[in-house]
N, C-alpha and C positions, 0 to 999 in steps of 0.2 A: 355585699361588696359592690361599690360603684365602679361599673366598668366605663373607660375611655378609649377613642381611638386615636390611635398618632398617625398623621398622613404628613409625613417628611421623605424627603430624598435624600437628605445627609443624613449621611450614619454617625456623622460627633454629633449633630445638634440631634437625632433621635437616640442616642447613647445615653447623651446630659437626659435630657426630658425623662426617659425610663428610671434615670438611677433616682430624679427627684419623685416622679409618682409613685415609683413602688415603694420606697420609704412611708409614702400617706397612705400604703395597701390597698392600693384601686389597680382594680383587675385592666389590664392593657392588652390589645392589640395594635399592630402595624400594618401600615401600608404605603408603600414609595411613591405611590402615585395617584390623581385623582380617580381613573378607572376603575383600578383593583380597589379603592375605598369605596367608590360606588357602590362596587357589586358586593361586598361584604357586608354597607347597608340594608342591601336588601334584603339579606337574610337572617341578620343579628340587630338587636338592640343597646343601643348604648345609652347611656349617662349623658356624656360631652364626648362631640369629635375638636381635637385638636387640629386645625388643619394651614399648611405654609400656605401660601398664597401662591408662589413659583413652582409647580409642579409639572412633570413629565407629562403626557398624555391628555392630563387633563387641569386646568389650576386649579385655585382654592376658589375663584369667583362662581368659575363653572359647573363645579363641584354642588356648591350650597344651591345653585340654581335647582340641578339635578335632582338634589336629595330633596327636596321641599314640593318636587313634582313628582319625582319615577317610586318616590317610599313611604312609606306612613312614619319613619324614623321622628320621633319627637326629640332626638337628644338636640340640647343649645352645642350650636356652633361657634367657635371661638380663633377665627382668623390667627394667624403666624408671620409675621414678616419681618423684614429687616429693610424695607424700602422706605426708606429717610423719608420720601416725602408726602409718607401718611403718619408719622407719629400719635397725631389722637388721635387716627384709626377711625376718624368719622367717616368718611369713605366707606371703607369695611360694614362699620353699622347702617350706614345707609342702604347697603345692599343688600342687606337682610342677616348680619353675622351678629349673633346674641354677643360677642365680645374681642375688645383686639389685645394682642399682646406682642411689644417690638422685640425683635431683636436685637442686641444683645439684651437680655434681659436679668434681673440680680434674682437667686435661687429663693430667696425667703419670701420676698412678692409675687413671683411667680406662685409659686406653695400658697400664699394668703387667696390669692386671686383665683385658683383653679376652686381651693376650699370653697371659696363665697360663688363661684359659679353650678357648685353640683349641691343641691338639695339635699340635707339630712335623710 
């Protein structure tokens, strides 16, 4: 089973994202904030972190910086945002985030997209 992290602060937008992964039966954990995903890196392996960009303590920029130094974590990181003015998310990739996804997003491309991100 391919596991995923969700690293949101909103409980609807990490509500939605659960009820559509666990339909695809990939194992999930949570975290509200960049910090506590950190540290959960460090000591589990994931698939793909899903991560917002806006986060408490610590962003999603900082976050990816982190995890790509402080972990041996190989899972692709997959940026989260609703900030209109990165749409194609090349920002994001340039920063080193394997893929973006805006917000609002539609559930069946979302679903196509997470699929073509996690490896058989």
């Amino acid at each position: 089973m391919k596991r995923i992290l969700l690293v949101e602060d909103n409980v609807m937008n990490s509500e939605l994202i659960k009820d559509i992964l666990e339909m695809e039966n990939y194992k999930l954990s949570f975290a509200a904030d960049g910090k506590e995903a950190l540290e959960i890196l460090k000591k589990e392996s994931f698939d793909l972190v899903l991560t917002d960009i806006h986060l408490p303590k610590m962003d999603g920029l900082e976050l990816l910086k982190q995890v790509r130094t402080e972990t041996n974590q190989s899972a692709k990181m997959i940026a989260i945002s609703s900030d209109t003015m990165t749409k194609d998310g090349k920002t994001f990739e340039e920063a080193g985030f394997d893929g973006f996804i805006q917000k609002p997003f539609k559930i069946k491309e979302f679903r196509e997209y997470i699929q073509s991100s996690i490896p058989a």
